[in-house]
C-alpha positions in Angstrom: 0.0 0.0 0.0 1.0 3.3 -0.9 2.6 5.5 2.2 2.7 9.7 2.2 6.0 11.1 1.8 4.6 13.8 3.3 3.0 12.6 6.8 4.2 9.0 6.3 0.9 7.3 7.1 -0.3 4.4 5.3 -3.0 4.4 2.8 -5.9 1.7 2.6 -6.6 -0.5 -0.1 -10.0 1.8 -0.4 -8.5 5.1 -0.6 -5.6 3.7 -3.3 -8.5 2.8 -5.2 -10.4 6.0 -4.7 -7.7 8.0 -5.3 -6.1 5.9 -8.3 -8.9 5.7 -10.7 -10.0 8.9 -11.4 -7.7 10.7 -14.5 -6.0 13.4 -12.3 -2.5 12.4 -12.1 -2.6 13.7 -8.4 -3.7 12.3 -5.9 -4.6 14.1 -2.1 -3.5 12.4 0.8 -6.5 11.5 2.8 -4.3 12.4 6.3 -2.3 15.7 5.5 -4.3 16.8 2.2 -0.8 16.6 0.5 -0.8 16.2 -3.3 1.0 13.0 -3.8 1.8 11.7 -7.3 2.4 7.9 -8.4 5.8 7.2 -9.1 7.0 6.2 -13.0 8.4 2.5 -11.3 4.7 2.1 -9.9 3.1 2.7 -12.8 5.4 0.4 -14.8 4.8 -2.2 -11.7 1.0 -1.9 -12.8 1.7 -2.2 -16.1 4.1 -5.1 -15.7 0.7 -6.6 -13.8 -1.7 -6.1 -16.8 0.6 -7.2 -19.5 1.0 -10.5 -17.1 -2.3 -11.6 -16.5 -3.2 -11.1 -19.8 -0.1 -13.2 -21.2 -1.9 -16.0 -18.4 -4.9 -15.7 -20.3 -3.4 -16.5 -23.6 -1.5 -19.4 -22.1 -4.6 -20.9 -20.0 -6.4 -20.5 -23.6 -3.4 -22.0 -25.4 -3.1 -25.4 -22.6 -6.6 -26.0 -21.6 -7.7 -25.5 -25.6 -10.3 -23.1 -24.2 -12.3 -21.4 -27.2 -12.3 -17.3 -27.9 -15.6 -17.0 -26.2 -14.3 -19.5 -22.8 -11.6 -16.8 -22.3 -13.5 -14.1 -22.9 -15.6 -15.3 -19.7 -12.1 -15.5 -17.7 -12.0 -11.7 -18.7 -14.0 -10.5 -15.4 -12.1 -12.8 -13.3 -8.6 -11.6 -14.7 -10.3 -7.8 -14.3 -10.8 -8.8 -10.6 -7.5 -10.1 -9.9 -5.7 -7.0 -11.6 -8.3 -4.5 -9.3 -7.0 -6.5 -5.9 -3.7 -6.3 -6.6 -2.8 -2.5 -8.2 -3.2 -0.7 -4.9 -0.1 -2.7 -3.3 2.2 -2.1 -6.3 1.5 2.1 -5.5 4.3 4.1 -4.7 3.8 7.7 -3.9 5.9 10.9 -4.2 5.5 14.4 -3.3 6.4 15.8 -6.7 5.7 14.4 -10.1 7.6 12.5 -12.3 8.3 12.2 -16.3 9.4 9.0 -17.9 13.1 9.9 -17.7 13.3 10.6 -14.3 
């Protein structure tokens, strides 16, 4: 879970999602009101995370000789399992971040 760099307290799962989701780049730390921003080696963590359970879809399509519409079904499921997991890979910074930083 994502922690302040400002006040150092510990986000929930709820508020990473809250605060993830929307477009805005920044996010307001529930505790201090600090505008926090996701770091670049989060986002490519996430990333990393989508491009993975997708890639187990293929290959539990691929094995199991599951048709187009089967794995389509695993969709939600795979939906789920990125949603649980994105809030632990969040790490937060008090100033934002390009690519090349």
């Amino acid at each position: 879970m994502p922690i302040c760099e400002n006040c150092h307290n510990k986000w929930s799962w709820k508020q990473t999602i809250k605060k993830t989701f929307p477009l805005d780049p920044r996010m307001t730390c529930p505790y201090c009101g600090e505008t926090q921003y996701q770091i670049q080696k989060s986002k490519t963590k996430g990333g990393f995370l989508i491009g993975t359970v997708f890639f187990l879809l293929l290959l539990i399509q691929n094995f199991f000789d599951i048709s187009v519409a089967g794995s389509l079904s695993l969709l939600p499921v795979m939906l789920i399992i990125i949603f649980l997991l994105y809030p632990f890979l969040v790490e937060l910074n008090s100033r934002e971040e390009g690519i090349f930083n």
